[in-house]
PAZAPA-4460 file (N, C-alpha, C; in steps of 0.05 Angstrom, whole numbers, plus 32768, in hexadecimal, padded with zeros to 4 digits):
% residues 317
    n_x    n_y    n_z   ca_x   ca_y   ca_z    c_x    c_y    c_z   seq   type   mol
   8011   7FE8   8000   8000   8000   8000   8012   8019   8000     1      X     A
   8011   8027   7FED   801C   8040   7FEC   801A   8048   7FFF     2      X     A
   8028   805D   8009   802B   8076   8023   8032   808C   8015     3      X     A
   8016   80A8   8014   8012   80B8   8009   801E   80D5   801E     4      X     A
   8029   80E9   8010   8035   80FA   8022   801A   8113   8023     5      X     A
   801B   8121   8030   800A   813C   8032   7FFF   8142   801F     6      X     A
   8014   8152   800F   8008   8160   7FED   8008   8145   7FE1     7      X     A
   800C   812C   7FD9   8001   8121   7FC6   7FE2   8116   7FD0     8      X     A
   7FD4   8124   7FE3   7FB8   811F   7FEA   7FA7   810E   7FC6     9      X     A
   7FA5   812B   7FB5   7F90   8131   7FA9   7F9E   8114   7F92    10      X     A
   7FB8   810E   7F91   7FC1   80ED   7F83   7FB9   80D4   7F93    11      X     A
   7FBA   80D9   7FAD   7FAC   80C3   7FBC   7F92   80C1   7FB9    12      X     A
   7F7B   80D4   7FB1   7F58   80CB   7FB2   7F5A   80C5   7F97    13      X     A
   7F6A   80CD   7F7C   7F69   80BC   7F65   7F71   80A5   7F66    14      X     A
   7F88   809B   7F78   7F92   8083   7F73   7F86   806D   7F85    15      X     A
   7F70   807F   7F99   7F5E   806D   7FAD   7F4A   805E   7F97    16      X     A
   7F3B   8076   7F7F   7F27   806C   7F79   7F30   8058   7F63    17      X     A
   7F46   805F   7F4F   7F51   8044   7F43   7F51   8028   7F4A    18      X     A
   7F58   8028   7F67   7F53   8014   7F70   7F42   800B   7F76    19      X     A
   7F2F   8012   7F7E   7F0C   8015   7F7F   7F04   8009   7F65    20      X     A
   7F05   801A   7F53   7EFB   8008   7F3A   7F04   7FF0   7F25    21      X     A
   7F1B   7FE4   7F3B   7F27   7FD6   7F2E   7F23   7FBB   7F31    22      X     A
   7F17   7FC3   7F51   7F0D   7FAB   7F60   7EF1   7FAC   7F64    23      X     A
   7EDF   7FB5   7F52   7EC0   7FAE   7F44   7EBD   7FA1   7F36    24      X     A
   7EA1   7F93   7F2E   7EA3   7F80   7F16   7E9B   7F8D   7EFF    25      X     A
   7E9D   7F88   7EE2   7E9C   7F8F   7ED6   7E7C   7F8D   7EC6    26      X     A
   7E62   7FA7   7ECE   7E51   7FA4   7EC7   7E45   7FA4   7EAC    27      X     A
   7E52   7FB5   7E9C   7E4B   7FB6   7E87   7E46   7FD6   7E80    28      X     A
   7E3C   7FE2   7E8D   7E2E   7FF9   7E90   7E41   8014   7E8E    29      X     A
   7E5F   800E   7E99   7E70   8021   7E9D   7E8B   800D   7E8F    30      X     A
   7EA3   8019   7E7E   7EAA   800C   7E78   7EC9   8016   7E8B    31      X     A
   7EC6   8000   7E99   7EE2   8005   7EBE   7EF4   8005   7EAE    32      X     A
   7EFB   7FFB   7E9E   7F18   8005   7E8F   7F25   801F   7E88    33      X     A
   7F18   8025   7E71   7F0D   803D   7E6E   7F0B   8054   7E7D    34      X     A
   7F06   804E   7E98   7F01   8062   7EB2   7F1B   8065   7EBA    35      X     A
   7F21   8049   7EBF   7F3E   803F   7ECC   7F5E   8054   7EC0    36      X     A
   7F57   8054   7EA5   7F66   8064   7E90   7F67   807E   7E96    37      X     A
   7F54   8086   7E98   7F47   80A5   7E98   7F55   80B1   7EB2    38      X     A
   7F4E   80A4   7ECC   7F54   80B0   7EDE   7F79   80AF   7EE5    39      X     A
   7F7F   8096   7ED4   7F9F   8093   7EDB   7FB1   80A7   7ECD    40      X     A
   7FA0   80B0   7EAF   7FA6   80BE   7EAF   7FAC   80E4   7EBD    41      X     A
   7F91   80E1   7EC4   7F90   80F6   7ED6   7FA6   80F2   7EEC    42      X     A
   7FAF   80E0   7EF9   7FC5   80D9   7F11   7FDE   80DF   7F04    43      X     A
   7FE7   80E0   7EEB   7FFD   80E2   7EDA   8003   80FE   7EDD    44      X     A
   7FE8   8105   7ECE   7FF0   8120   7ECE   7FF4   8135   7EE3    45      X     A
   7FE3   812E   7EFF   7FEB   813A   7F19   8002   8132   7F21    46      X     A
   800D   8120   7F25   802C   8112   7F27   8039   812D   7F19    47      X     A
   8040   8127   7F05   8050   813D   7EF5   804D   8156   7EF6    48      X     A
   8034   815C   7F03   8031   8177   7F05   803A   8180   7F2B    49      X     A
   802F   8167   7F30   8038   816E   7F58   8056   816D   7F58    50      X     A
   806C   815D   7F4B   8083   815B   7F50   8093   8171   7F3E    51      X     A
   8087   8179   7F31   8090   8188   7F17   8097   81A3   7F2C    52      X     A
   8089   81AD   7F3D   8086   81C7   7F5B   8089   81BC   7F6D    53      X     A
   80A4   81AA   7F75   80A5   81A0   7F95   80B6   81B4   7FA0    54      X     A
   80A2   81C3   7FBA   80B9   81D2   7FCB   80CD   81C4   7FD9    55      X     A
   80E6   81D2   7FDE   80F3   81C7   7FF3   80EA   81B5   8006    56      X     A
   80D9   81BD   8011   80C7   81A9   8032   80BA   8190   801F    57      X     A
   80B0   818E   8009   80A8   817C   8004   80B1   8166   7FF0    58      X     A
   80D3   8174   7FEA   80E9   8165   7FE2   80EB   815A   7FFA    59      X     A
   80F2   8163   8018   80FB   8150   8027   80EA   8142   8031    60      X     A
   80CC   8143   8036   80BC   8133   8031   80C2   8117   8027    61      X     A
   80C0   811B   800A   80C8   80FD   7FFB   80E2   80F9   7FFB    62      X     A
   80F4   8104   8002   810F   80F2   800F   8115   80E4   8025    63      X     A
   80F6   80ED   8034   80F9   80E0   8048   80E0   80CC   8050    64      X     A
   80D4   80C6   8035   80CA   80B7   802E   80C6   8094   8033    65      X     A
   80BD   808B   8041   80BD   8074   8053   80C3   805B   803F    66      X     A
   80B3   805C   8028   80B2   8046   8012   80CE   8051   8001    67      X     A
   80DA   8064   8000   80F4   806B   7FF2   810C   8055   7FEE    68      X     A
   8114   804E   7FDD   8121   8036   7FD9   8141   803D   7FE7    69      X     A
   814A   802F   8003   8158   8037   8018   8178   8020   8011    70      X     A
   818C   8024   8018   81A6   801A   800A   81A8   8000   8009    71      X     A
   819A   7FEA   8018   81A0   7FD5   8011   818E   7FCB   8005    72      X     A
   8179   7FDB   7FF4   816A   7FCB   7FE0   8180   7FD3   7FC7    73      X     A
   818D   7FEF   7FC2   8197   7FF2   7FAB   81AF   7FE3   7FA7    74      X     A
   81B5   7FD8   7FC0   81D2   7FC1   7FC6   81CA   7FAD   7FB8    75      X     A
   81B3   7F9B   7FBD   81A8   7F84   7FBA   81A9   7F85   7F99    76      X     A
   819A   7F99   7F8A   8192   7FA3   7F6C   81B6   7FA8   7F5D    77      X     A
   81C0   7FAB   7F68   81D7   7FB6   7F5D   81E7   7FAE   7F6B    78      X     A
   81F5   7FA4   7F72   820F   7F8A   7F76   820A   7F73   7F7D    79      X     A
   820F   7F67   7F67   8215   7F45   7F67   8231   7F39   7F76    80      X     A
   8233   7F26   7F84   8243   7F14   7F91   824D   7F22   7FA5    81      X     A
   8234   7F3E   7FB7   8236   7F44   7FD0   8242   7F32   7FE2    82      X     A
   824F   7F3C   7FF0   825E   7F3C   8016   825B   7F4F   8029    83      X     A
   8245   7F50   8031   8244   7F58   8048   825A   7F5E   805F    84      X     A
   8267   7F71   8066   827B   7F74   8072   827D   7F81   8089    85      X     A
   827F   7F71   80AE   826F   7F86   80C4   8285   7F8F   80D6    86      X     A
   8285   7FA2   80E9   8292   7FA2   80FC   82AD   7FBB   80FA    87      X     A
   82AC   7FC6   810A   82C0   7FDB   810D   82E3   7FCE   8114    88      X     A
   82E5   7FB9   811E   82FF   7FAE   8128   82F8   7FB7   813E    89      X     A
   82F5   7FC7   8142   82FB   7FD1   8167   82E1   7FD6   817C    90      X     A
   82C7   7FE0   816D   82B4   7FD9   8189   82A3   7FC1   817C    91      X     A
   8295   7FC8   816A   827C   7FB1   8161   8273   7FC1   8145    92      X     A
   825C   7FB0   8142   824B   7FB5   8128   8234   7FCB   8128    93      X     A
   823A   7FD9   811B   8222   7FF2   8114   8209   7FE4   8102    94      X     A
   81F9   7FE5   80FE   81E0   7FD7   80E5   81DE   7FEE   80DD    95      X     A
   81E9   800F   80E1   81D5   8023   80D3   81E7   8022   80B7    96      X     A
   81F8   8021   80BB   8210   801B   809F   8217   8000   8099    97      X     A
   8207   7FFA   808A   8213   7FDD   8072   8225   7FE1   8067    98      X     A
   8236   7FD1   8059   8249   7FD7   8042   8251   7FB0   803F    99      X     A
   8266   7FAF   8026   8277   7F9A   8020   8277   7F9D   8007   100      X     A
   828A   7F84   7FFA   8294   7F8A   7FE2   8289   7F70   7FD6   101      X     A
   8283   7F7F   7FB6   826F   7F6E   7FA3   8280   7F7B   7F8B   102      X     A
   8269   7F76   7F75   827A   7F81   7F5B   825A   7F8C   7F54   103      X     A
   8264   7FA1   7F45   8249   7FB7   7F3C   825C   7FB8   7F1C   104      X     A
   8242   7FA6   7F07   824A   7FA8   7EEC   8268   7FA1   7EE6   105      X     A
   8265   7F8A   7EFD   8280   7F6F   7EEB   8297   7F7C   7F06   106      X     A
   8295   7F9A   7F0B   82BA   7FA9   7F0F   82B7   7F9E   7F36   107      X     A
   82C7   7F9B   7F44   82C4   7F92   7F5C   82C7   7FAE   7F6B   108      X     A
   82B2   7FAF   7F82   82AC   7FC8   7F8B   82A5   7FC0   7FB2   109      X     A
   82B5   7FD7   7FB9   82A7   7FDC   7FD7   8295   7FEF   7FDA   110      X     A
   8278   7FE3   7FE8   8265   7FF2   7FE6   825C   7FFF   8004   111      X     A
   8250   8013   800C   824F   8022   8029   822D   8027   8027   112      X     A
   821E   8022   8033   81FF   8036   8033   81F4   803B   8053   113      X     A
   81F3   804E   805C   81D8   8053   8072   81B3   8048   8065   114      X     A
   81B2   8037   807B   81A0   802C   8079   8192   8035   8088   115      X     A
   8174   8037   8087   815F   8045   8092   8154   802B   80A6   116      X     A
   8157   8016   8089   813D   7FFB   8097   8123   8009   8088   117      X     A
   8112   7FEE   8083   80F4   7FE7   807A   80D7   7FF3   8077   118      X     A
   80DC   7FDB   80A5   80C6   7FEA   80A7   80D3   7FE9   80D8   119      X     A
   80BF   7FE9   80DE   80C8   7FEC   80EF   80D5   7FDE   8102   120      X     A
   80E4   7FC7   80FA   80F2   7FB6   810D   8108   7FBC   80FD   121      X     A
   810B   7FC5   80E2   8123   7FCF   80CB   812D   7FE8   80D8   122      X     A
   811B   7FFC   80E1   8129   800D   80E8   8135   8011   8103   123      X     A
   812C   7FFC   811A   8137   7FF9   8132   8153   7FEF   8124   124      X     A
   8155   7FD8   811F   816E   7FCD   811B   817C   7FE6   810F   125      X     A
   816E   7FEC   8100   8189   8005   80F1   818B   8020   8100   126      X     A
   8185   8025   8110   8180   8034   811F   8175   805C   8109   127      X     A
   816A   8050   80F9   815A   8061   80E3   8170   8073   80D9   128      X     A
   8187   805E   80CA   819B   8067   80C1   81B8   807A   80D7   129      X     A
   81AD   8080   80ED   81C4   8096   80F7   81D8   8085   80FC   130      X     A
   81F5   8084   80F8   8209   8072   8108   8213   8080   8118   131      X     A
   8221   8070   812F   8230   8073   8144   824D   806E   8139   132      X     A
   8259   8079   814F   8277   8073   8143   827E   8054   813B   133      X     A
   827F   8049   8143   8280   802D   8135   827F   8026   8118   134      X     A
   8260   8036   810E   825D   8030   80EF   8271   8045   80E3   135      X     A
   827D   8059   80EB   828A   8069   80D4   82A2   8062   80D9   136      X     A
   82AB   804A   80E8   82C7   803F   80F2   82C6   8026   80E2   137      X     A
   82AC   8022   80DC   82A8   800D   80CB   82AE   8004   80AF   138      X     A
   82A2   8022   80A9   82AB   8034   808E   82C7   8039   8081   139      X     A
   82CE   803D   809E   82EF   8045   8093   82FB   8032   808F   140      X     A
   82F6   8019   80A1   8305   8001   809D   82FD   7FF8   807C   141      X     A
   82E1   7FFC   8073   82DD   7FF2   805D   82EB   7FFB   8041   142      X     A
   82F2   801B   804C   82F8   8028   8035   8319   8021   8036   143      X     A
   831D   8025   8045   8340   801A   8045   8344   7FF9   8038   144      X     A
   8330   7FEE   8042   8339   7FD2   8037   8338   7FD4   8014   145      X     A
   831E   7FE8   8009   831B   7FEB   7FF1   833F   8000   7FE9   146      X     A
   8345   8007   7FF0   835B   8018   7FEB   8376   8010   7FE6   147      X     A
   8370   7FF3   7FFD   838C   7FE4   7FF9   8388   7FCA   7FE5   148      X     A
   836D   7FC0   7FD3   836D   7FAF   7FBF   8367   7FBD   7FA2   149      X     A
   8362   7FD5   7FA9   835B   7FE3   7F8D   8340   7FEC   7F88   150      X     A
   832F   7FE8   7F96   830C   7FE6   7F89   8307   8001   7F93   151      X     A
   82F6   800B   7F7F   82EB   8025   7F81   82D2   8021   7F9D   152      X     A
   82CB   8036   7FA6   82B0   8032   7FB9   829E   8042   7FB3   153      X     A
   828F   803D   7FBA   826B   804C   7FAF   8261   8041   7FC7   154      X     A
   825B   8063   7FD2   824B   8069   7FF1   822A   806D   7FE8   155      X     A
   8218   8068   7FF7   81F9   806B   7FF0   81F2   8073   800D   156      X     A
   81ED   8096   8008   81EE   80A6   8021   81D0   80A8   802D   157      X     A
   81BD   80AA   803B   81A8   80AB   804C   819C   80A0   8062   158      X     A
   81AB   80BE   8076   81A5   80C5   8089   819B   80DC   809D   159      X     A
   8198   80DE   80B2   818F   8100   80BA   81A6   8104   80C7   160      X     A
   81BD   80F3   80C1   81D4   80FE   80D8   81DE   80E9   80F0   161      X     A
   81F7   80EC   80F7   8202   80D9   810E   81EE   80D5   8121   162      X     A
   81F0   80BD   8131   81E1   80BC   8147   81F1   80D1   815D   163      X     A
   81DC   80D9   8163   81EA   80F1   8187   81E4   80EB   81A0   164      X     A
   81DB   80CF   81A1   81DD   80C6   81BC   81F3   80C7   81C4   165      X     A
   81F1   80C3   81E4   8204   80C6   81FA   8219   80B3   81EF   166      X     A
   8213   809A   81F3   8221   8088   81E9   8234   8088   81C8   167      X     A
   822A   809D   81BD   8237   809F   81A2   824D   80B4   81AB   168      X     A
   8243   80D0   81B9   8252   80D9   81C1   826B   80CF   81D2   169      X     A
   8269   80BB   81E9   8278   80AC   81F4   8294   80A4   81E3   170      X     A
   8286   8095   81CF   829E   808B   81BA   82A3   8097   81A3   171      X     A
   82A4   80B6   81AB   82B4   80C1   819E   82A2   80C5   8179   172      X     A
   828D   80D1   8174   8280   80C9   815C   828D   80E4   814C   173      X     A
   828D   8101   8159   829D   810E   8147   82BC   8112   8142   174      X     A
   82BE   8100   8151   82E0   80FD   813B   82DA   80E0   8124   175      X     A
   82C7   80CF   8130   82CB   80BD   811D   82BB   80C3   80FF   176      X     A
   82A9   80D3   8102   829E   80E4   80E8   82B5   80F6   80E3   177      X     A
   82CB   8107   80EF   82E7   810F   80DC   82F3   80FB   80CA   178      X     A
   82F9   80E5   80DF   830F   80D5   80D4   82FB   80CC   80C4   179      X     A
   82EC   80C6   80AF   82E5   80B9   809E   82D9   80D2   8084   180      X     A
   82DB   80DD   808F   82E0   80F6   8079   82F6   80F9   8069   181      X     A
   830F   80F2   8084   832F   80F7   8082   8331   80DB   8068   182      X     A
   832B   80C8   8078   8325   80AC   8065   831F   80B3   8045   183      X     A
   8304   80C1   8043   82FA   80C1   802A   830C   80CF   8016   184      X     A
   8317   80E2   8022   8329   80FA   8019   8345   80E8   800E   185      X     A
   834A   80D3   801D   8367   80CA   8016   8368   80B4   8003   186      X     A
   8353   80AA   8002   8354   8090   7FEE   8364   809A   7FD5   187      X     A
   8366   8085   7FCB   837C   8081   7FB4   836B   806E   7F9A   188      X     A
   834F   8074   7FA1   833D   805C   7F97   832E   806F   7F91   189      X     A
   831D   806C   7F73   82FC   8081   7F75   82EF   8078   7F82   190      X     A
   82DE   8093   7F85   82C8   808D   7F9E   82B7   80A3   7F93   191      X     A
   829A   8087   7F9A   827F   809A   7F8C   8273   8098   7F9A   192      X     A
   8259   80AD   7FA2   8250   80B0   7FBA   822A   80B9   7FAB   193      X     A
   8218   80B1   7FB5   81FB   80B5   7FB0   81F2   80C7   7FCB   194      X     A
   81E2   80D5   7FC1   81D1   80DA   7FDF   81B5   80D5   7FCA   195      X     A
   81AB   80BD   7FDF   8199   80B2   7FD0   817A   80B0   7FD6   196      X     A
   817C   80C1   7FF9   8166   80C8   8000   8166   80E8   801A   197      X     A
   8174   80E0   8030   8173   80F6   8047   8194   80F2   8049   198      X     A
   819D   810F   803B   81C6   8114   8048   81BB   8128   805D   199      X     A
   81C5   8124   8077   81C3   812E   808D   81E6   8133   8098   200      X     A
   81E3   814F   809D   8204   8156   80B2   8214   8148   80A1   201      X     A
   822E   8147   80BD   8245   8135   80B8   8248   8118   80AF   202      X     A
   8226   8110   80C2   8229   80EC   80BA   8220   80EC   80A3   203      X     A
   821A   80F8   808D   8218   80FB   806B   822D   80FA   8060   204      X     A
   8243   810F   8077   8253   811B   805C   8270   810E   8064   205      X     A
   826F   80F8   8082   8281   80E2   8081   8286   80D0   8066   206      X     A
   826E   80CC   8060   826E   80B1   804F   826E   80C3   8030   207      X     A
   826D   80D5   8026   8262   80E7   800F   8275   80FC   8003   208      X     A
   8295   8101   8014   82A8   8108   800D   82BB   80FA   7FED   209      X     A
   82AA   80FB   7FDF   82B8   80E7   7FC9   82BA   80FA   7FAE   210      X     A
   82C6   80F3   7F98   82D2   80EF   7F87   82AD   80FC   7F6E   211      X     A
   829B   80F4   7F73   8285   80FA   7F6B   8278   80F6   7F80   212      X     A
   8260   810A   7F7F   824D   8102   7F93   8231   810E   7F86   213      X     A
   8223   80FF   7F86   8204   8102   7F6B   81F5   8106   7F8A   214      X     A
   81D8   810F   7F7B   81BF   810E   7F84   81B4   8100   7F7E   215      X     A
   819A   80F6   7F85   8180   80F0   7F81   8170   810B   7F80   216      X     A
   8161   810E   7F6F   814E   8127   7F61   813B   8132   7F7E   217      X     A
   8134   8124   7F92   8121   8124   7FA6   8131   8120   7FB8   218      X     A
   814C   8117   7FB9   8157   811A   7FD8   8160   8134   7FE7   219      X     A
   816B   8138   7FFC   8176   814A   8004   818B   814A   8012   220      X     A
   81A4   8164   8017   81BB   8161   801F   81BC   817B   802F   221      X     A
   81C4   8179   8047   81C1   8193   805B   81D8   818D   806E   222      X     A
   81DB   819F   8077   81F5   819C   8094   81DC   81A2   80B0   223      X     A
   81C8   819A   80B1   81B5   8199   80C4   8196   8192   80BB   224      X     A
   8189   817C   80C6   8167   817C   80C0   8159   819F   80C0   225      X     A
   813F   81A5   80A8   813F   81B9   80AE   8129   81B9   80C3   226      X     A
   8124   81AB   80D1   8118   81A7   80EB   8137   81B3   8108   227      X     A
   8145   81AD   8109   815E   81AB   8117   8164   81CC   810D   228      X     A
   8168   81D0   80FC   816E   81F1   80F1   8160   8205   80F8   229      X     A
   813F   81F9   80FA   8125   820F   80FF   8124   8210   8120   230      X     A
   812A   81F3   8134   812E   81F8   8151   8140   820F   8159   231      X     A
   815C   8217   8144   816D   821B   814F   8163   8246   8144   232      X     A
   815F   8243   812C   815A   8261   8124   813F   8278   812C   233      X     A
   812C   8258   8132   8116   8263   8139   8105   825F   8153   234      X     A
   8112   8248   815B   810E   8239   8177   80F6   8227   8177   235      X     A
   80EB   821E   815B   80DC   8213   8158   80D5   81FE   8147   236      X     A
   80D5   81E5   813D   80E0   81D5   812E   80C3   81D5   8116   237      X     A
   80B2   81E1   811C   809B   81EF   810B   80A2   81FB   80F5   238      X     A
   80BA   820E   80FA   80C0   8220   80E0   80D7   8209   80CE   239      X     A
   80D8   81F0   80CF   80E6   81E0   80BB   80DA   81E0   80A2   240      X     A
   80C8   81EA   8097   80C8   81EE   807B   80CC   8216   8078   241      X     A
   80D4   8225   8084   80E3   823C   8080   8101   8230   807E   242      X     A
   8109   8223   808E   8123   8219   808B   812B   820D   807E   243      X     A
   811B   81F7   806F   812D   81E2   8052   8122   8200   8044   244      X     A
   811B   8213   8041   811A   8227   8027   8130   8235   8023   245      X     A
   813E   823B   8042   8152   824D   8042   8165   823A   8045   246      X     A
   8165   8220   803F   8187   8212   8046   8189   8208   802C   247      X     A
   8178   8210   8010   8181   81F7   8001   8191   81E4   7FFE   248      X     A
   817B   81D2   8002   8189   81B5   8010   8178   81A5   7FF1   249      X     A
   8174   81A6   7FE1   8168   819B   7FC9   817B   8192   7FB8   250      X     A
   817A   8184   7FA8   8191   817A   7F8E   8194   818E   7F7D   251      X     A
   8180   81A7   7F7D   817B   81B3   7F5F   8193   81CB   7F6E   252      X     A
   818F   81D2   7F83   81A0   81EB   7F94   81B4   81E3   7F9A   253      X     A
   81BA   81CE   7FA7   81D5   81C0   7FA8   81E2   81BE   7F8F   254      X     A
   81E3   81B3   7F77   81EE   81B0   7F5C   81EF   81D2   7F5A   255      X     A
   81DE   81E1   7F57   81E3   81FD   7F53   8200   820D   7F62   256      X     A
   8200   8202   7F7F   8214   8209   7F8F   8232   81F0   7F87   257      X     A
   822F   81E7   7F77   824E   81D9   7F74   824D   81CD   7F91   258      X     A
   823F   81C6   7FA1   8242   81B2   7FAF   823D   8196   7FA4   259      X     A
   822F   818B   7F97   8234   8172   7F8F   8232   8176   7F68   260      X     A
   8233   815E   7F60   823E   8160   7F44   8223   815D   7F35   261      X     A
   821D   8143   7F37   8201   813E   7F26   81E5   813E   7F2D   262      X     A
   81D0   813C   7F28   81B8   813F   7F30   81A4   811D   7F21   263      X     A
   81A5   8106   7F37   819A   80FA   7F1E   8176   80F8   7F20   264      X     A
   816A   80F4   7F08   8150   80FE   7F0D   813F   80E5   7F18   265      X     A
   8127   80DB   7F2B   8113   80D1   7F2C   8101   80CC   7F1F   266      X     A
   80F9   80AC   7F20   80DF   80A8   7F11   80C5   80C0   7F21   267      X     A
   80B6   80C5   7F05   8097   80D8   7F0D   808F   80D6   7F2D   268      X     A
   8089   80E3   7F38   808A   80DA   7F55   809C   80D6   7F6D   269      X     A
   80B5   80CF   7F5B   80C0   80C9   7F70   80C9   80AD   7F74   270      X     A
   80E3   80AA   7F81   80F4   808D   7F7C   80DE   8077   7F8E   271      X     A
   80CF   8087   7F99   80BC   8069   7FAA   80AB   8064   7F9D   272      X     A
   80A1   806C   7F82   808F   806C   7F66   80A1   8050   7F57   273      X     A
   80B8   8051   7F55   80CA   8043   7F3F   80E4   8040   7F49   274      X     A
   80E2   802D   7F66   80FB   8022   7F69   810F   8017   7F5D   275      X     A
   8115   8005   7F50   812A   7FF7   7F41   8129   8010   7F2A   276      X     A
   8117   8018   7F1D   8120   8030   7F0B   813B   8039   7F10   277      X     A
   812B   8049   7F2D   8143   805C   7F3A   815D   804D   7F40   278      X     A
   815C   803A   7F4F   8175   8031   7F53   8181   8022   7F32   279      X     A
   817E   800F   7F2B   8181   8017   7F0B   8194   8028   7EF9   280      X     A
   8190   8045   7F03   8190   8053   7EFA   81B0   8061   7F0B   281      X     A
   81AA   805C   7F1F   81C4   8062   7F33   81DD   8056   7F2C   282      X     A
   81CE   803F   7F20   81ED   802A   7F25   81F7   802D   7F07   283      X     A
   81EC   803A   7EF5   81F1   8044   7EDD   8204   805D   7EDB   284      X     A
   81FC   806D   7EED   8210   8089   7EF3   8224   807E   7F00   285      X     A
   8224   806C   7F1A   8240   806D   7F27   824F   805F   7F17   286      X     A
   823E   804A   7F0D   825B   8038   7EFF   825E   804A   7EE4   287      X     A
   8259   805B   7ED7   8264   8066   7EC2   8276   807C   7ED4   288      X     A
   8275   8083   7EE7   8286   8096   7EF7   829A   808C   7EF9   289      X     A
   82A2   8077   7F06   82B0   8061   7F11   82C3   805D   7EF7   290      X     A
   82B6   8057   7EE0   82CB   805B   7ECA   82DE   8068   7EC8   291      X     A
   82C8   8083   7EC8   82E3   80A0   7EC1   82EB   80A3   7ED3   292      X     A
   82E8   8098   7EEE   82F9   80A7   7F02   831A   8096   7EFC   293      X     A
   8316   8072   7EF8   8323   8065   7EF4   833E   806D   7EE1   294      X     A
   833A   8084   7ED3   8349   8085   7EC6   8365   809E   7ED3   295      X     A
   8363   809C   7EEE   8373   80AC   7F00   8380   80A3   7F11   296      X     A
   83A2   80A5   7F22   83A7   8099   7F29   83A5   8099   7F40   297      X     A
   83B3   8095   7F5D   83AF   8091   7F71   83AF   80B1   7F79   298      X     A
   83C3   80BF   7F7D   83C3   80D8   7F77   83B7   80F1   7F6E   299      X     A
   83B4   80E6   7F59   83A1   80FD   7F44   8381   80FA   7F57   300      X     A
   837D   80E3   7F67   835B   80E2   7F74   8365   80F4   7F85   301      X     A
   8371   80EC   7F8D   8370   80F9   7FAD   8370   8116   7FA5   302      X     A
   8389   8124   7F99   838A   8143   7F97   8370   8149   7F8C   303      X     A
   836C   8139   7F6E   8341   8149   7F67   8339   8148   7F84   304      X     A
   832C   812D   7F90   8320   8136   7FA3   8325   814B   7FB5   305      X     A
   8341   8148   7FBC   833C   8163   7FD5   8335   8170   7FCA   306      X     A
   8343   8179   7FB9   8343   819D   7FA6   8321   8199   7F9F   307      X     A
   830C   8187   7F9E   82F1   818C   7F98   82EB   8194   7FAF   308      X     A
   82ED   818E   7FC9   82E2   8196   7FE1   82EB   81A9   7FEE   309      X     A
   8305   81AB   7FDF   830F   81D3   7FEC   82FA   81E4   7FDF   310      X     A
   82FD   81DA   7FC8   82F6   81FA   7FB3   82D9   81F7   7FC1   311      X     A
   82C9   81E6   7FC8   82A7   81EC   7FCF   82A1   820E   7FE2   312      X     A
   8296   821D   7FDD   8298   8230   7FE9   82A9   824E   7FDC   313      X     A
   82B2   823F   7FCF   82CB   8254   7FC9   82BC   8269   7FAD   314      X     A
   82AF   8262   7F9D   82A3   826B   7F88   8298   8286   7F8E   315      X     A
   829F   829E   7F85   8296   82B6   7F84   82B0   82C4   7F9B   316      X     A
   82BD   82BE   7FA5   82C4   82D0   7FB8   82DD   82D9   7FAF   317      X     A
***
């Protein structure tokens, strides 16, 4: 059963009665096909016209989208002869960050995603994507191992950000979101990075420091929820759609600001419309990325990348 957001109200009572008439018998009198046609069309054309004007608040809306296709379905769809790979070496296992190495289109690859989880025993275990120091210790171990056999990595970013429990704080969670920045920055390996539904803060931009880093058309990328931004400017977490207006945090404002490179677009609706589309479609950009990046040496990554993450900011001044 679909899960319909606010403004797509007036697509939910079309797509209620579709169903309605689909499950009548066929009298003779009205011809339900026919009807069936008519009104889907009418759903088409509100689709394209509701997403065609998505504000900010209701970009992050559908990024944060419950049915949104979350990193280890696009793992599953796009690398064959997966390994699962767990554990920091030094405390234990995070679930909010998956990763291991598979091959994406034949080339052998280490893969990284924040996982949201399902439904709700998915998102306990994953603790709804945030990691603790552990998972970005996790990370680094992964990305180094990819560093010292050769394989490029491709991160699949969504989250709202590190966990900030006590306990995260305890062990140390903002230095271990540095050091894996420091990590991303030093590889000697390409590295492609998606934000494929919610980039939140540092714990986004641990794993998202790479070599390319794309959008999803409907996701978003912020250095704060604009809930978390509106407590802090306005003292009230009410004014969060004044705040995603003024943080553009969108793919279309982001790509505008030379913060990230590409923009890739969504099926009509939205990636929870046309899952495998979208992912599909992901694994088509990184691994053509992954090409050209391939053609650089250990060196030449590293200086592009830094020199991409200095210059951010720098434009106009």
């Amino acid at each position: 059963m679909t899960t319909y957001l606010e403004f797509e109200k007036p697509i939910a009572e079309l797509e209620s009665k579709i169903s309605e008439l689909r499950h009548l018998p066929n009298s003779g009198d009205v011809d339900i096909a026919e009807e069936v046609m008519r009104l889907q069309a009418k759903v088409d054309k509100l689709l394209r016209a509701t997403y065609a004007k998505l504000t900010p608040w209701q970009r992050v809306q559908v990024a944060r989208h419950a049915e949104r296709p979350h990193a280890q379905r696009y793992i599953d769809r796009l690398i064959s002869n997966y390994m699962p790979l767990a554990g920091d070496r030094a405390f234990g296992e995070d679930a909010a960050i998956v990763g291991g190495i598979g091959r994406l289109d034949g080339r052998s690859v280490v893969v990284l995603g924040q996982e949201k989880g399902e439904d709700t025993e998915g998102r306990i275990k994953h603790n709804f994507g945030m990691a603790r120091p552990e998972g970005y210790r996790k990370a680094q171990r992964l990305m180094k191992l990819a560093d010292r056999f050769g394989m490029p990595v491709v991160t699949l970013v969504d989250t709202p950000g590190a966990f900030p429990g006590v306990e995260s704080e305890a062990r140390g969670v903002a230095e271990a979101v540095a050091s894996t920045i420091d990590t991303c920055l030093s590889l000697g390996v390409p590295m492609v990075s998606v934000i494929i539904g919610e980039g939140g803060s540092g714990g986004a931009l641990a794993i998202a420091s790479a070599d390319r880093v794309y959008m999803l058309e409907n996701s978003i990328y912020s250095v704060i929820t604009p809930e978390g931004c509106a407590s802090i400017l306005w003292r009230d977490a009410a004014n969060a759609q004044d705040a995603a207006e003024a943080m553009k945090v969108t793919a279309g404002d982001l790509k505008k600001l030379e913060v990230i490179d590409e923009v890739i677009p969504e099926p009509m609706g939205g990636a929870h419309r046309g899952a495998d589309e979208t992912i599909d479609l992901v694994g088509k950009v990184v691994s053509e990325a992954i090409t050209e990046l391939s053609q650089y040496d250990a060196d030449a990554l590293r200086r592009r990348r830094q020199d991409k993450f200095l210059a951010i900011g720098k434009k106009g001044l």
